[in-house]
C-alpha positions as semicolon CSV with decimal commas, in nm:
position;residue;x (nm);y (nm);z (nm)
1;X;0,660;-1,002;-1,600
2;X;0,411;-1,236;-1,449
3;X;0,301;-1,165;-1,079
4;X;-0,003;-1,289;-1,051
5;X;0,108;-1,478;-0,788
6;X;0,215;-1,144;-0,576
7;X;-0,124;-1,107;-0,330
8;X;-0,185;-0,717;-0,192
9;X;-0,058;-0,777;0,187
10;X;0,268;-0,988;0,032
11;X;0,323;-0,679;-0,185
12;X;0,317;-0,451;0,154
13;X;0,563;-0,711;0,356
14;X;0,797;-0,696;0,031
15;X;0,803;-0,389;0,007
16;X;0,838;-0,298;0,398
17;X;1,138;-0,596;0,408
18;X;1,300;-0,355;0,094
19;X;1,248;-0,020;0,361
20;X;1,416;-0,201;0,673
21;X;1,702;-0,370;0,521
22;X;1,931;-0,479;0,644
23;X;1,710;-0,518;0,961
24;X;1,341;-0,658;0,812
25;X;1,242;-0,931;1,080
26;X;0,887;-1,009;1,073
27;X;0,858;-0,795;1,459
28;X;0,953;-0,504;1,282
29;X;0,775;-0,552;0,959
30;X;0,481;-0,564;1,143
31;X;0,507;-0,253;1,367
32;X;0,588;-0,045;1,041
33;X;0,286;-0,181;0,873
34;X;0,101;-0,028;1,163
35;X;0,272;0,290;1,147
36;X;0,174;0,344;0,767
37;X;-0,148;0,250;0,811
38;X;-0,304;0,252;1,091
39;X;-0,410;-0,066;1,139
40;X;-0,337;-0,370;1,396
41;X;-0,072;-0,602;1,213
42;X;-0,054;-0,958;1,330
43;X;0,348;-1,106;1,330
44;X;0,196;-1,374;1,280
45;X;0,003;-1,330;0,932
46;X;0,344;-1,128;0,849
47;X;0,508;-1,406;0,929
48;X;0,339;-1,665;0,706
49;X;0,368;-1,405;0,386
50;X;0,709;-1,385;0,473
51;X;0,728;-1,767;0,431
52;X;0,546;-1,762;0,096
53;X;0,776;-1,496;-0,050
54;X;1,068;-1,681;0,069
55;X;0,871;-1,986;-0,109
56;X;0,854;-1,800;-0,439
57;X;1,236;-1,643;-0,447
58;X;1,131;-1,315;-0,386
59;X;1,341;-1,269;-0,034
60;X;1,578;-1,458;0,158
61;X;1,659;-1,517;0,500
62;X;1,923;-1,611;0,791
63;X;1,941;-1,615;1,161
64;X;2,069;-1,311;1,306
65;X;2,319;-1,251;1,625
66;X;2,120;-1,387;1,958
67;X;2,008;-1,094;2,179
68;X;1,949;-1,027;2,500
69;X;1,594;-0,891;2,482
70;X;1,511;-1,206;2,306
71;X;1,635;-1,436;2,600
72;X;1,927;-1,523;2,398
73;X;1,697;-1,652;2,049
74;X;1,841;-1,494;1,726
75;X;1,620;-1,310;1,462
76;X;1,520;-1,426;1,169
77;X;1,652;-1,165;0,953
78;X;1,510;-1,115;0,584
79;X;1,622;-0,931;0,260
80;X;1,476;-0,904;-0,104
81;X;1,642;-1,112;-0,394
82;X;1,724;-0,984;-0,709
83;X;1,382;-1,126;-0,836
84;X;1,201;-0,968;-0,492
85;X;1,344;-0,596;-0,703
86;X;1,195;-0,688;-1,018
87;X;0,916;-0,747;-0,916
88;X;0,873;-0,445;-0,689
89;X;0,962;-0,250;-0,981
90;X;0,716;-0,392;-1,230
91;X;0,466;-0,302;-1,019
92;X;0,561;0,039;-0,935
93;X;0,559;0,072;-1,258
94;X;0,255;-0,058;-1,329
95;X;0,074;0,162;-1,070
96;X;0,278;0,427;-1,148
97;X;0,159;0,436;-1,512
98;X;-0,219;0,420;-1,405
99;X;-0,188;0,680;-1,180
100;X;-0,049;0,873;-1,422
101;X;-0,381;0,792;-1,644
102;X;-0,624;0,965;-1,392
103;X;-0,727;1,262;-1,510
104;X;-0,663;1,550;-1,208
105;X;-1,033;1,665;-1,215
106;X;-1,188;1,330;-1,167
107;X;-0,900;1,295;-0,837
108;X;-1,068;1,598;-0,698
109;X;-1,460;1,509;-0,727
110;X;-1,399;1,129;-0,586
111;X;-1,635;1,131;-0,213
């Protein structure tokens, strides 16, 4: 499968949208991506890969229930397509199988 059209941080939002479901909105995309790694995540950059990968098939998206800590807006609520899963799982599997190539000792002796 061809995914050379998958960049690193839209790989990370796909794969956080696949962790939240059903609830993946681009809020709570965000804060997770801070939780796993530490770093400050913009809503707004997770916003515009969510936009590509919507773009490309890989999720979809529809407005959620309006709530009251919103001041009444509704979410926009996302969830990976069928395509979104094959891709996921090509490239598990891809880094799965070079992982899997590492020989333990050189693991151990990286600085």
């Amino acid at each position: 499968m061809r995914r050379s059209d998958l960049g690193e941080f839209e790989e990370v939002v796909l794969l956080t949208v696949a962790v939240l479901a059903p609830n993946a909105y681009s809020v709570s995309i965000a804060e997770e991506l801070e939780l796993e790694t530490g770093q400050t995540v913009s809503t707004g950059a997770v916003h515009a890969a969510l936009q590509r990968l919507e773009q490309k098939g890989y999720v979809t998206s529809h407005l959620g229930e309006a709530t009251a800590e919103r001041g009444g807006r509704r979410k926009r609520i996302f969830s990976v397509t069928a395509l979104g899963g094959r891709v996921l799982n090509e490239v598990r599997r891809v880094r799965e199988g070079l992982w899997s190539r590492i020989i333990p000792l050189t693991k151990l002796t990286w600085t």
